[in-house]
C-alpha positions in Angstrom: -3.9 27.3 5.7 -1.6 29.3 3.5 0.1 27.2 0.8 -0.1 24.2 3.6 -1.0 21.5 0.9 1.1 22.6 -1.7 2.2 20.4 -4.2 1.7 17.7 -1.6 1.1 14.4 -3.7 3.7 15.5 -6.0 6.6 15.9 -3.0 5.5 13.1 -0.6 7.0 10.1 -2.0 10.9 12.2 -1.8 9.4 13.4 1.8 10.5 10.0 3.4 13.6 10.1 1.7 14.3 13.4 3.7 13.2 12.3 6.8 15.4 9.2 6.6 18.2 11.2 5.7 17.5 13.6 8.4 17.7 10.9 10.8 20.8 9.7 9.8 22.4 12.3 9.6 21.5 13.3 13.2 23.5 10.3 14.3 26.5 12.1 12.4 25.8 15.2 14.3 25.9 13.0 17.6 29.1 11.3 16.7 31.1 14.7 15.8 29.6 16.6 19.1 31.2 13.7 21.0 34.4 13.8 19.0 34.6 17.7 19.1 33.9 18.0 22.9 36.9 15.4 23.4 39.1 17.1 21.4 38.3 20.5 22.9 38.8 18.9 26.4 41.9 17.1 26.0 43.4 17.9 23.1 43.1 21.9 22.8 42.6 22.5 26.8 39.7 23.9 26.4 37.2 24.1 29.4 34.1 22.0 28.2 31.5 21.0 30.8 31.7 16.9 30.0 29.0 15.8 31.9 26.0 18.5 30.5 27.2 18.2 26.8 27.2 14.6 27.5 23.5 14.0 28.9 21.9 16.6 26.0 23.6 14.1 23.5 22.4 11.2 25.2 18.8 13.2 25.1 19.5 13.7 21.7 20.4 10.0 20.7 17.2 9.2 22.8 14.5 10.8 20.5 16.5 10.2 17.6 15.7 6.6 18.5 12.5 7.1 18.7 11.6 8.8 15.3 14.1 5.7 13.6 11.3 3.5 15.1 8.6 5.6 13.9 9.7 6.1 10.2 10.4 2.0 10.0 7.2 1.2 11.3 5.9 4.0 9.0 7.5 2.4 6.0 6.6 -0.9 6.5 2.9 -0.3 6.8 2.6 2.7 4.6 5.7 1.7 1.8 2.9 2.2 -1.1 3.1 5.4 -3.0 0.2 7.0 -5.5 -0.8 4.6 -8.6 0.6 0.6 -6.9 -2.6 -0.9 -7.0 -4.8 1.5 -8.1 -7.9 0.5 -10.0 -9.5 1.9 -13.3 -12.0 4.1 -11.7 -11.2 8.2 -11.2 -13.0 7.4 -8.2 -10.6 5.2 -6.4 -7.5 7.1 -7.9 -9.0 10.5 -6.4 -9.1 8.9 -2.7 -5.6 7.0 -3.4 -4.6 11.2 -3.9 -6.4 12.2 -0.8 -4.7 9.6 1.4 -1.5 10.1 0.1 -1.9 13.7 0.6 -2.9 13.4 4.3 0.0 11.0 4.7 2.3 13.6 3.3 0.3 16.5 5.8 1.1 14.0 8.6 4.6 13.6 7.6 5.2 17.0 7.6 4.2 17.5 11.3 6.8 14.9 11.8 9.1 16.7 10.2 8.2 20.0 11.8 8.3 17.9 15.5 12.0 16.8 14.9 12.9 20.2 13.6 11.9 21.9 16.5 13.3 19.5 19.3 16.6 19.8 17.3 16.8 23.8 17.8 15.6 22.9 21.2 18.2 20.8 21.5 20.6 22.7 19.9 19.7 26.0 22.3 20.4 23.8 25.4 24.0 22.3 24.1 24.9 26.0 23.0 24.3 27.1 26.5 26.9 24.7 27.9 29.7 25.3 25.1 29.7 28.9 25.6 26.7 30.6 24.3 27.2 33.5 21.9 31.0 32.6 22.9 30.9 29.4 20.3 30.7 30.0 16.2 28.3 26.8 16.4 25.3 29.0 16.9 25.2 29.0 12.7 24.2 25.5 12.8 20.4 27.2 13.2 21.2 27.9 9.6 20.8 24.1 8.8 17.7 23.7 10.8 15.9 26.8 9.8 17.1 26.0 5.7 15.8 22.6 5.9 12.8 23.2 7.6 11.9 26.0 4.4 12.4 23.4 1.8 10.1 20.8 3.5 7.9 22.9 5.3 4.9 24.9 4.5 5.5 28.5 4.3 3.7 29.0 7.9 5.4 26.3 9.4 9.1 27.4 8.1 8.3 30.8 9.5 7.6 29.2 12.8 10.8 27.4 13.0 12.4 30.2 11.7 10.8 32.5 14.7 11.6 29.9 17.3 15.2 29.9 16.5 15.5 33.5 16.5 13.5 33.3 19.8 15.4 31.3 21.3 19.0 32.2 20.6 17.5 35.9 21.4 16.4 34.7 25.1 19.7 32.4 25.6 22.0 35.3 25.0 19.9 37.7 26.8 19.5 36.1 29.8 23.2 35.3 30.0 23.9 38.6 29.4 21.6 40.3 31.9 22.9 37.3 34.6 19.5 35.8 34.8 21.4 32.7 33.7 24.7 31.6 34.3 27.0 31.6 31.6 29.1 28.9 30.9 32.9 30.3 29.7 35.1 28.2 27.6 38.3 28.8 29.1 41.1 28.8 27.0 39.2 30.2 23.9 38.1 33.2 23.5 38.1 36.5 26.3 35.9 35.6 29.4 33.7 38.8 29.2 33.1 38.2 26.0 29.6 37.7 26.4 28.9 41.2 27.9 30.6 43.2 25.2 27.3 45.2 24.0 29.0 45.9 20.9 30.0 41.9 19.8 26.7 40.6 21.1 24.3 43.1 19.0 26.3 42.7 15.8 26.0 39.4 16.3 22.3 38.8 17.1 22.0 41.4 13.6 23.7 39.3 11.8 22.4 36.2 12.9 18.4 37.5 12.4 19.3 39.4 9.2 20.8 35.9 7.8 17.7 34.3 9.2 15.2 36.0 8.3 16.7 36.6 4.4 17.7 33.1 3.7 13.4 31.7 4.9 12.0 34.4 3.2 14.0 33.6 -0.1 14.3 29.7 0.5 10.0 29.5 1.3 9.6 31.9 -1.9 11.5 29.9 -4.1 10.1 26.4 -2.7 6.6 28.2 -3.0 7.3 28.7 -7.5 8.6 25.2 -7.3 5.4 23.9 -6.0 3.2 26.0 -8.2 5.3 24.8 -11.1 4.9 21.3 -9.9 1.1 21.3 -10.0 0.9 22.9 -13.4 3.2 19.9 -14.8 1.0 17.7 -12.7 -2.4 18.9 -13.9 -0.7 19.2 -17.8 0.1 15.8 -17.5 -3.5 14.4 -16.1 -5.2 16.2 -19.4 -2.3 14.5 -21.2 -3.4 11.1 -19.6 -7.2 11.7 -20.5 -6.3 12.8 -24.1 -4.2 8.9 -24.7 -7.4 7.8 -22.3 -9.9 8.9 -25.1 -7.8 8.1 -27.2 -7.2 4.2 -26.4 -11.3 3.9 -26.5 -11.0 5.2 -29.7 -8.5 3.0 -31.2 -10.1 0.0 -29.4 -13.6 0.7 -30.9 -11.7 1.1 -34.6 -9.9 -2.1 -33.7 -13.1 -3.5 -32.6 -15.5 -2.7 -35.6 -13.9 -0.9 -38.4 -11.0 -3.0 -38.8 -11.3 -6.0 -37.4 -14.7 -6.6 -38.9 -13.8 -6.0 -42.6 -10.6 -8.4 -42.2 -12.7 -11.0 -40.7 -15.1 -10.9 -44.2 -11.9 -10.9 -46.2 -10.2 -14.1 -44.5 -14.3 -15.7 -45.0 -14.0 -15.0 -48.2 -11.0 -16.2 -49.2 -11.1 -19.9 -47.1 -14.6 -20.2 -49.2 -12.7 -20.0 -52.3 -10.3 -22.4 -51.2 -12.5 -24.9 -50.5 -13.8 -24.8 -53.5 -17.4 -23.3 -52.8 -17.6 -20.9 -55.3 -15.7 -23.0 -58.1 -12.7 -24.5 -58.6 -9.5 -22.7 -59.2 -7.7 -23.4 -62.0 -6.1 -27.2 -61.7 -3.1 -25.9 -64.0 -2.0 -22.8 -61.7 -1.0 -24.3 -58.2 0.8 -20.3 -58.0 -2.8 -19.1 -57.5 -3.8 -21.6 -54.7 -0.3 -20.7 -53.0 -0.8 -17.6 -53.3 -4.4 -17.0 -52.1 -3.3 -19.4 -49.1 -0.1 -17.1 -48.5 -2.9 -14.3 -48.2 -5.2 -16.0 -46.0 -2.3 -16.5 -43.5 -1.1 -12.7 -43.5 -5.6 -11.4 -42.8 -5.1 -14.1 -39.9 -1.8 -12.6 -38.9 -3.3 -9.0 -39.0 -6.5 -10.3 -37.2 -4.5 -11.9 -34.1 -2.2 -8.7 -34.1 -5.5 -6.7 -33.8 -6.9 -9.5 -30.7 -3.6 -8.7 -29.0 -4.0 -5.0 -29.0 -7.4 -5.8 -27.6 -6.1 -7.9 -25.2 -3.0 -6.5 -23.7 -5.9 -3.4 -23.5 -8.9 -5.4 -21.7 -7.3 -8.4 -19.8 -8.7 -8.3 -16.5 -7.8 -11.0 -13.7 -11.8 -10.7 -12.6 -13.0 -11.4 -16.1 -10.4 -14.6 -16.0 -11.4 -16.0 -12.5 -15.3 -15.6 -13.8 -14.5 -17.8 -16.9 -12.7 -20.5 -14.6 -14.0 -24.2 -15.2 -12.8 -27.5 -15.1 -10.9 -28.2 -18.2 -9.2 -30.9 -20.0 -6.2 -29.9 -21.1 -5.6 -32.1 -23.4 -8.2 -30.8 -25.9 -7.4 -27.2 -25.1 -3.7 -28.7 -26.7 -5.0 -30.0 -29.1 -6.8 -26.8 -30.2 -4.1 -24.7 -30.2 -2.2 -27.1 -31.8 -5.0 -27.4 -34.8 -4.6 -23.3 -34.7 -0.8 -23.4 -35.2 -0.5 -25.9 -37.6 -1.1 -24.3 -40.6 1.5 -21.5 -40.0 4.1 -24.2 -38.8 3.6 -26.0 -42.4 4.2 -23.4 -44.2 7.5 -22.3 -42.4 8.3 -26.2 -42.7 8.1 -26.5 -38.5 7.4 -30.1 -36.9 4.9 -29.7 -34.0 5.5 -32.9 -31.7 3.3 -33.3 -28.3 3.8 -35.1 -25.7 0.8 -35.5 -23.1 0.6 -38.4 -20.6 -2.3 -41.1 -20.7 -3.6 -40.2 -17.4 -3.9 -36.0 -17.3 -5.7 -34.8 -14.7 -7.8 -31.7 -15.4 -7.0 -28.2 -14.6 -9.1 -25.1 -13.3 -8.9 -23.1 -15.8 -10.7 -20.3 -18.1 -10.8 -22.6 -21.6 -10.2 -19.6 -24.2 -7.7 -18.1 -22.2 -5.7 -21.3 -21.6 -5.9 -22.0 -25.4 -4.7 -18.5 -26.3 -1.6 -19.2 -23.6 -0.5 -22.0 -25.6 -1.4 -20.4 -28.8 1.0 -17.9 -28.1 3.5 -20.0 -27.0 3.1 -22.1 -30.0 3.3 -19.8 -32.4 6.2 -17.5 -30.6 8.3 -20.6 -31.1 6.6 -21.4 -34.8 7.9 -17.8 -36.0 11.6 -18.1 -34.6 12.6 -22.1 -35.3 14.4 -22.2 -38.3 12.9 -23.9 -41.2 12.3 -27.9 -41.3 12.8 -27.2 -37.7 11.0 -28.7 -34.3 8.6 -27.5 -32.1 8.0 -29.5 -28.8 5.0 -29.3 -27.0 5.2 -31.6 -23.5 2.9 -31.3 -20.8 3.6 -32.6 -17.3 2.0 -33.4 -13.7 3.9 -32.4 -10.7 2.2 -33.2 -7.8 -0.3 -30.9 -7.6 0.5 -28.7 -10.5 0.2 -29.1 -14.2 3.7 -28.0 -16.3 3.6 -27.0 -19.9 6.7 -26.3 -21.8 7.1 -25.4 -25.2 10.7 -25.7 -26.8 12.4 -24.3 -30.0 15.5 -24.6 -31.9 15.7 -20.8 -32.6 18.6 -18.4 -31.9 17.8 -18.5 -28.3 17.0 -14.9 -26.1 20.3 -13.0 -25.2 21.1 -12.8 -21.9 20.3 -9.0 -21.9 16.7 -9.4 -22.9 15.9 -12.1 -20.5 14.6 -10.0 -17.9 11.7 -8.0 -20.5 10.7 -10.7 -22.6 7.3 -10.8 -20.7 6.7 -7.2 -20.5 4.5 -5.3 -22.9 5.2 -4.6 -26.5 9.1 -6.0 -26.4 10.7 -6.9 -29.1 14.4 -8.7 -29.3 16.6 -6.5 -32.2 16.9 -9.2 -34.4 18.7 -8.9 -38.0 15.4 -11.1 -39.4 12.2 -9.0 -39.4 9.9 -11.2 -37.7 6.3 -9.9 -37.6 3.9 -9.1 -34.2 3.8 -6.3 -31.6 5.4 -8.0 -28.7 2.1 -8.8 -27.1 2.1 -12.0 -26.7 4.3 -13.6 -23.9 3.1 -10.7 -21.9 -0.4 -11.8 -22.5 0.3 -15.0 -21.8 1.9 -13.9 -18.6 -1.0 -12.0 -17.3 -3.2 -15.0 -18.0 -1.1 -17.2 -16.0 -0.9 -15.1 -13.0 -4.5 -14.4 -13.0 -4.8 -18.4 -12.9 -2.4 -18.0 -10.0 0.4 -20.0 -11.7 4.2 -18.9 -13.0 5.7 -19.1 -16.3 9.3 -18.3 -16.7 12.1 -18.9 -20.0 14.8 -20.9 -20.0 17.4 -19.9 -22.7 19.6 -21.2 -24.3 18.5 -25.1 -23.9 20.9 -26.4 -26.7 24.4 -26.5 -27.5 25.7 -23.6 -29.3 23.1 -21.3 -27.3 20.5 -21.8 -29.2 16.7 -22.8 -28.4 14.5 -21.6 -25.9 11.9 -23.2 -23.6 9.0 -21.5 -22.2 7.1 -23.2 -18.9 4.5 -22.3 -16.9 2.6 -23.8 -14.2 -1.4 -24.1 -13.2 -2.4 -25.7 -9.9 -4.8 -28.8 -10.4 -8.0 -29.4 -10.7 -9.1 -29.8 -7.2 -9.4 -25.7 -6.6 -12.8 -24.0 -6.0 -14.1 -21.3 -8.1 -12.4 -17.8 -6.2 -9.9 -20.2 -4.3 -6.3 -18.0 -4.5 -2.9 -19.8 -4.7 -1.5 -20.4 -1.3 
């Protein structure tokens, strides 16, 4: 097999891209063969042979046709590359590799069919422009070159042979009168193609540049590959190392500092309330103070639940905690949750549910913690003796949540990433968190097959922000997917 299936995963996604381009640029090739032949004919009085040149291009714009239709219908079922989709398991990212590769094998062959026909092709519309007679034998040069960047180092050889081969047998059999030749009158001397002398210097030259120009080009492509697959196989140990790395941080999260933090915050709400004595009536500083610290062991344990999160979120584990839920007391929850942090920032929370809610499908703790987020995203950038709304409505069948500030609002520049993973606005105020939230939120959404979008600003003076999302009702069955 030779060096067949090098570097194949690694080149097959840009293999496409060179077939496309191939294809298109074939219909340039078409347009400037019927442009050149009427130029020759009626503009330089040179004898071309219309009808011949004509039918090969037709031939040519034929299959040219048909490999269009076979690369669309090939992108449209096949438009996937390596890693969309793929699940957690080496397993199923191993046979994602092997298909891909065998899709790029496949491609190849349909590279390597299109590259011969063309020197086919190209042979047969030589023989009626002159033969050895015409300087457009050279475009072989194109064929063979490209076929040694995207080819194997067999199959470049073979196209490489066959062009030689047949450029050897055209101008052979012309010269020995086997078959006619075909002068152009008016260009060049009509004898030209018996001259021993012209014709061997140029079939020389023509293998010579051949054969140096594969051999180089293949070698070359052959190092690139090999280079290719050490970077690749570099970067999977680099992958594993963050892999082992990421259960590491996750079981420290977990146990050795999540745990300790969880004491600490006991600890200090026991003293609060006043179960281990009262503190001193005279210092209200210490009560503010031990509260202030209370709120900053919470912060650091939520910060610590995100990391998990954002790490262990899995749709499957949200569809298998799905219930019917009254989302009123799952507001009301998150509410309780926030309310602390919004009093001591001086934030009004107001909510406004209807009378008559209907209940949603929902995983409880992961609604909660939508909402929580929300709540307290909005909490940390209203400013101070501010207002946080909280409004919940039914439209038809779906349930819509907004949550509204009177912050600085998002700039228009951000917009687009405030969902995605560990963003964080540049803000002149230091505002504490890791930029996990919204983008928790959003994969909890989707997973309930619902939306949630921004809107921002929603005020005059571009400030504020409001946050929606949307859950279908109540009515779904357990594994039921949004239409």
């Amino acid at each position: 097999m030779g060096d067949e299936g090098a570097g194949l995963p690694i080149e097959a996604p840009g293999l496409w891209r060179w077939l496309r381009r191939y294809i298109q640029l074939r219909w340039l090739a078409i347009g400037a063969v019927l442009l050149g032949m009427l130029v020759a004919r009626f503009v330089l009085g040179i004898g071309v042979l219309l009808f011949p040149v004509l039918g090969v291009t037709v031939a040519i714009a034929f299959y040219n046709v048909l490999f269009s239709i076979w690369q669309q219908q090939h992108e449209r079922r096949d438009g996937s590359t390596v890693g969309e989709g793929a699940s957690a398991s080496s397993e199923a990212t191993l046979a994602e590799v092997l298909e891909h590769g065998t899709k790029a094998r496949w491609s190849r062959r349909i590279a390597f069919a299109q590259i011969v026909t063309d020197i086919v092709a190209l042979t047969v519309l030589l023989h009626f422009v002159g033969g050895i007679e015409t300087p457009f034998f050279l475009f072989y040069l194109f064929h063979v070159g490209l076929g040694s960047i995207i080819l194997s180092r067999r199959d470049a050889y073979v196209v490489m042979g066959l062009a030689i081969g047949l450029f050897v047998l055209l101008i052979g059999t012309e010269f020995l009168g086997w078959l006619p030749h075909v002068h152009l009158e008016g260009f060049v001397p009509p004898d030209l193609y018996r001259e021993r002398a012209y014709v061997a210097a140029v079939l020389v030259g023509f293998v010579t540049t051949l054969t140096v120009s594969t051999v180089g080009t293949t070698a070359f492509m052959a190092e690139l590959r090999r280079q290719c697959q050490r970077h690749a196989r570099a970067n999977e140990r680099e992958l594993e190392e963050l892999d082992r790395m990421r259960v590491f941080f996750l079981s420290l999260a977990s146990h050795d500092l999540k745990t300790p933090l969880a004491v600490i915050a006991n600890y200090l709400q026991v003293i609060l309330d006043g179960f281990v004595g009262e503190i001193d009536v005279n210092s209200e500083t210490q009560r503010r103070w031990m509260e202030r610290a209370n709120v900053r062991v919470l912060e650091l344990i939520r910060l610590i639940n995100d990391f998990l999160d954002v790490s262990q979120l899995d749709p499957e584990r949200v569809l298998a905690e799905m219930e019917r839920v009254a989302l009123s007391d799952t507001v009301q929850r998150s509410v309780n949750e926030v309310r602390p942090r919004a009093e001591e920032r001086g934030v009004t929370l107001r909510v406004e549910l209807p009378l008559q809610l209907p209940p949603v499908y929902a995983a409880p703790r992961r609604l909660q913690q939508v909402i929580t987020n929300l709540l307290d995203n909005a909490v940390k950038f209203s400013p101070r003796q501010g207002e946080v709304v909280l409004e919940v409505r039914q439209h038809g069948d779906r349930v819509r949540v907004e949550v509204v500030d009177a912050g600085p609002g998002i700039p228009l520049p951000y917009m687009p990433h405030v969902f995605e993973d560990y963003f964080r606005a540049r803000r002149k105020e230091f505002v504490p968190g890791a930029g996990l939230g919204l983008s928790t939120a959003r994969k909890i959404v989707e997973a309930h097959g619902g939306q949630i979008w921004v809107e921002s600003p929603c005020f005059e003076g571009g400030k504020g922000s409001r946050f929606l999302f949307t859950l279908p009702g109540g009515h779904r069955d357990a594994g039921d997917s949004e239409e």
